[in-house]
C-alpha positions in Angstrom: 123.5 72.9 87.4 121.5 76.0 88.0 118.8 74.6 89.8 117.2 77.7 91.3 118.0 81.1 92.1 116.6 83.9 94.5 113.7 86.6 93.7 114.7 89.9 92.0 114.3 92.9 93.3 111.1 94.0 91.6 109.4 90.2 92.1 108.5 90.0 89.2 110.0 86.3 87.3 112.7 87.1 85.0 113.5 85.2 82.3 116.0 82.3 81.6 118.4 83.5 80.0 120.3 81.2 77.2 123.2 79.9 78.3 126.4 81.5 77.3 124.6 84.5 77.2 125.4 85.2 80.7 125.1 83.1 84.3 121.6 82.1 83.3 119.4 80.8 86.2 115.4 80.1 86.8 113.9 82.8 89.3 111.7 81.9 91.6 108.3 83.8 92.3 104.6 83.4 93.7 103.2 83.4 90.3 102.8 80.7 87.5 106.3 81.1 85.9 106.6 80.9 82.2 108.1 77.8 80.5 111.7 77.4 80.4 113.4 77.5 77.5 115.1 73.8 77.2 119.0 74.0 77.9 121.3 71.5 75.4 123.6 71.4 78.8 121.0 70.6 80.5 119.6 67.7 78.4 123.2 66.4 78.4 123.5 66.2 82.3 120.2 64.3 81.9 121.6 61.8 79.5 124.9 61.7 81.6 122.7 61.1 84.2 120.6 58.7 83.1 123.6 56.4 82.0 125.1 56.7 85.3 121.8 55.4 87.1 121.4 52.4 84.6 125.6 51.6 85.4 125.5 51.6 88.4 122.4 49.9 89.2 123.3 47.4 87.4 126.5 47.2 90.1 124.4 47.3 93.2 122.1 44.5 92.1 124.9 42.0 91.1 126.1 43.0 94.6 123.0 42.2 96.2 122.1 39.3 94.4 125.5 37.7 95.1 126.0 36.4 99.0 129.6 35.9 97.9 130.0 39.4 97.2 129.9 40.8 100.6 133.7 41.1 101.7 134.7 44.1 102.8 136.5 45.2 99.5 132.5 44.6 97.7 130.8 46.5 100.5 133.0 49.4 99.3 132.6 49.1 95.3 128.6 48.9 96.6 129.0 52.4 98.4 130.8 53.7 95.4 127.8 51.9 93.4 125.2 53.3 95.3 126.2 56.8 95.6 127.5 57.2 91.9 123.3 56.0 91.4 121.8 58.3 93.9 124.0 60.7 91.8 122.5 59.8 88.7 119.0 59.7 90.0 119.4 63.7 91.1 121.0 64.8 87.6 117.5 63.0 86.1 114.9 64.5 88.9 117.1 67.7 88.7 115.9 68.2 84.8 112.6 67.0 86.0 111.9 69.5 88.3 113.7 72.7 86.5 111.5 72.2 83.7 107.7 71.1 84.8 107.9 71.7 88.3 109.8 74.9 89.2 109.8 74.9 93.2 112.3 76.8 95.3 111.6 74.1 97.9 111.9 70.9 95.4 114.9 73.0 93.6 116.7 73.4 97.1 116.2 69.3 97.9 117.5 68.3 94.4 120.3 70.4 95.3 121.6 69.0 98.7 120.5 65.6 97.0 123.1 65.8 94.3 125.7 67.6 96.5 125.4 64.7 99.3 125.6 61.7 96.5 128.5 63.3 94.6 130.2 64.2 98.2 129.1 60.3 99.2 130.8 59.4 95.5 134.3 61.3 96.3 134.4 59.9 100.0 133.6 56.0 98.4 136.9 56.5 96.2 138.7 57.7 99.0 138.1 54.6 101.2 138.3 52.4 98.8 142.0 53.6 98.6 142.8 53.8 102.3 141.2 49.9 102.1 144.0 49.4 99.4 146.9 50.7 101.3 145.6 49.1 104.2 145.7 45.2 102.2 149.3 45.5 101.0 150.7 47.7 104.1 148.9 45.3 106.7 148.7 42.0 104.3 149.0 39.7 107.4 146.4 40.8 109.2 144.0 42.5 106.5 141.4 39.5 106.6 140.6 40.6 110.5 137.3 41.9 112.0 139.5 45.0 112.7 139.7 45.4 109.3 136.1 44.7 108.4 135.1 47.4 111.6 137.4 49.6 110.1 135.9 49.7 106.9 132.2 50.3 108.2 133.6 53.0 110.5 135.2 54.4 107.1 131.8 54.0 105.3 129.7 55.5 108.2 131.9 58.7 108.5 131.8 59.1 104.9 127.9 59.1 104.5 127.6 61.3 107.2 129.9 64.0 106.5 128.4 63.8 102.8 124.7 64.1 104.2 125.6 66.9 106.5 127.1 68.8 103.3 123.8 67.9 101.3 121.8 69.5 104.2 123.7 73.0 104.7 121.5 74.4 101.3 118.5 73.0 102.9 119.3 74.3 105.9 119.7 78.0 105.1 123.2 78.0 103.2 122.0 79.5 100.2 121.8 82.5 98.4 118.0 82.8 97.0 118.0 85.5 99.2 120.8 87.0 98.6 122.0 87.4 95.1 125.4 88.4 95.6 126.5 85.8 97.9 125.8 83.4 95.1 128.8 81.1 93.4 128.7 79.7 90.2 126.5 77.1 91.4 122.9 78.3 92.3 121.6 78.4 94.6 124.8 77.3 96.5 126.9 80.5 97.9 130.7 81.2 97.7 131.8 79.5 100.9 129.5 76.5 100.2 131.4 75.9 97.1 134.5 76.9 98.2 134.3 74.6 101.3 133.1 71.6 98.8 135.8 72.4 96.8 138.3 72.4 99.9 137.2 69.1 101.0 137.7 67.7 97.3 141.7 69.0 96.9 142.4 67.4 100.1 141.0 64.1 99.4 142.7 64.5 96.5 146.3 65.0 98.1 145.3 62.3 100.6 144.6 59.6 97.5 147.6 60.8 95.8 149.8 60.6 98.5 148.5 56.7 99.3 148.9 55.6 95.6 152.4 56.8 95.9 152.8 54.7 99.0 150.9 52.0 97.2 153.3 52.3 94.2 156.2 51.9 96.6 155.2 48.9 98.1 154.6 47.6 94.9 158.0 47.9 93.7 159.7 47.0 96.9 157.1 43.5 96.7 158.7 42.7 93.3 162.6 43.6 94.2 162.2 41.4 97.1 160.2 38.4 95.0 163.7 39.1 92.6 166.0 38.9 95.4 164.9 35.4 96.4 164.4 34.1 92.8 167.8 35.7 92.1 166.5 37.8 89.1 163.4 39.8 88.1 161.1 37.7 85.7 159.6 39.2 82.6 156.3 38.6 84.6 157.1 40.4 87.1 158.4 43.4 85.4 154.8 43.2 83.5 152.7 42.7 86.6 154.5 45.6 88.4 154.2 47.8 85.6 150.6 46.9 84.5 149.9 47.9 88.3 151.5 51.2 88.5 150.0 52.0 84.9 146.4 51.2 86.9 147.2 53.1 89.7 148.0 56.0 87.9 144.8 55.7 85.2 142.7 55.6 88.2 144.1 58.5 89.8 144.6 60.5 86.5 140.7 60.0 85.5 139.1 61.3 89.1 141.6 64.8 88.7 140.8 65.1 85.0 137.1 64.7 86.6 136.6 66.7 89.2 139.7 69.0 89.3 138.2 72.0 86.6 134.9 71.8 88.1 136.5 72.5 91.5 139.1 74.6 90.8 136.5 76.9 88.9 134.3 76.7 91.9 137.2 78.9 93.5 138.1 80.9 91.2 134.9 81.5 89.0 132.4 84.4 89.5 128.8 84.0 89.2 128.3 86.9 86.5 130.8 84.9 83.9 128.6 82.8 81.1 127.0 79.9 82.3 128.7 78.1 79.7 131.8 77.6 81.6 129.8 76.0 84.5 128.7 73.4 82.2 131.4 72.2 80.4 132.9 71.9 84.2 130.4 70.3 85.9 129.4 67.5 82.7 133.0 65.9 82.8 132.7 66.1 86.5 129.6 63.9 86.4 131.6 61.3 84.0 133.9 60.1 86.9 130.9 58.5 88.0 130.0 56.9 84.4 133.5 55.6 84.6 133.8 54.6 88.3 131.6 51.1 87.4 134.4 50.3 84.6 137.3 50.9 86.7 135.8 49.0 90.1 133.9 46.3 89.5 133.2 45.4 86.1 137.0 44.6 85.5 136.3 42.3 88.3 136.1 38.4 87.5 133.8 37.9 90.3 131.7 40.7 89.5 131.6 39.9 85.4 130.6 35.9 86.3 127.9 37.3 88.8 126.5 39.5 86.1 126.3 36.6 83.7 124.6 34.3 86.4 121.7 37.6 87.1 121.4 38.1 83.5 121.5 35.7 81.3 122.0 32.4 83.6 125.4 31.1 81.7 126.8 30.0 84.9 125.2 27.9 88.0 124.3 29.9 90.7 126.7 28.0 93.4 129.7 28.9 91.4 132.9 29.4 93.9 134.3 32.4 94.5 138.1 33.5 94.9 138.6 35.5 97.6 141.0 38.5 95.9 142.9 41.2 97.4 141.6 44.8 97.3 144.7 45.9 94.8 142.4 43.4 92.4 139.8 45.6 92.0 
């Protein structure tokens, strides 16, 4: 994701170098610059992208079409929703704009844009976990409007931490003016990345720390549901398991994600093949081609939604179930 890079030393535009040749990356200069060659990776973040804006667009509308969709644990999937689609939306003008308009201004935006959505993506995962601790550690009184206040406090802080991080290339942290301040990720520097990539490992500790709190409330709900029915039903044992089994998919497909990408963020250097920042950053951007599949369309509520905005199989004023967050 090489979306600009600074002007050499002569001025003079360099060319793009293939990628895996070397850290290849589209210099900037006052003159017309010469058509880029097109980049397979590149194509394939489009593609990823493009699928990720249709998924999840797909999400938000059933969300906004339904009025029954708007508990707190929806107003979360719909943050996840919208910023895995604001994601999507940058990957596509991303291509756009590295290969028919080649601004440093336009590059730097499309930048910040993709860094705030997928920083806006990570924090959405992150609350909707908290939000699922929260409904089995404080069952009685999850359905509050401390809860619900809560959650928009959540939502708030996350947006704005991830549009203050999409802003810091905008704002100056970046290295086209400096070449060897630059990370892996152009025009992004070292400590940008590095920061990002701090941010990322502890919301990562943070979500696997409350799945394993979530997994141990789990089991202690089904020893005590044994306890009082005086043994442990083949039901239960299922219904436990199948949850832990979720738990740990969900947690085991955002690391498989995002932790390469991040952890070559660190430890990568920007003169290594560009190669190896691709096949990072593309599974990276699968988490949120995933994320719809995982939270909401395994949802009944959602699915019968999407039948009534599509294709009309069910009335309208069907009833809703109200469902816990662990649901989802």
């Amino acid at each position: 994701m090489e979306a600009a890079a600074a002007l050499n030393e002569s001025g003079a535009a360099a060319p793009r170098l293939p990628a895996g040749g070397g850290n290849a990356s589209l210099e900037l200069s006052s003159r017309p610059p010469a058509p880029a060659a097109l980049n397979p990776w590149d194509v394939m973040l489009c593609v990823s992208g493009t699928a990720i804006a249709c998924e999840n667009a797909l999400v938000v509308a059933i969300i906004c079409y339904s009025p029954a969709l708007r508990t707190p644990m929806f107003v979360l999937v719909g943050s996840l929703a919208t910023a895995d689609l604001l994601a999507g939306l940058g990957l596509i003008l991303n291509f756009v704009f590295q290969y028919v308009i080649r601004s440093e201004t336009i590059s730097l935006l499309t930048v910040g844009f993709l860094v705030a959505s997928f920083a806006a993506s990570v924090s959405s995962l992150l609350a909707i976990t908290v939000d699922r601790y929260l409904s089995l550690y404080n069952a009685l009184t999850y359905y509050s409007e401390r809860t619900v206040l809560c959650i928009h406090t959540m939502l708030a802080g996350a947006w704005g931490v991830s549009l203050c991080l999409g802003l810091l290339p905008v704002l100056g942290w970046n290295c086209l003016h400096d070449r060897a301040a630059c990370s892996v990720v152009r025009p992004l520097t070292k400590s940008n990345v590095t920061l990002l990539s701090a941010s990322f490992f502890l919301i990562f500790l943070i979500m696997l720390h409350l799945y394993i709190e979530i997994c141990k409330i789990v089991c202690r709900h089904a020893h005590q549901i044994a306890l009082q029915q005086h043994f442990l039903t083949a039901s239960h044992y299922v219904a436990t398991k199948k949850g832990v089994a979720t738990l740990a998919i969900i947690l085991g497909t955002f690391g498989a994600s995002w932790l390469p990408f991040a952890i070559y963020c660190v430890v990568g250097d920007p003169d290594y093949p560009s190669v190896y920042t691709y096949a990072t950053l593309l599974p990276a951007t699968y988490n949120s081609m995933i994320n719809p599949i995982i939270y909401a369309y395994r949802n009944q509520e959602i699915q019968r939604s999407m039948w009534v905005l599509l294709c009309g199989c069910f009335q309208t004023k069907v009833s809703f179930r109200s469902r816990s967050p662990s649901d989802v």
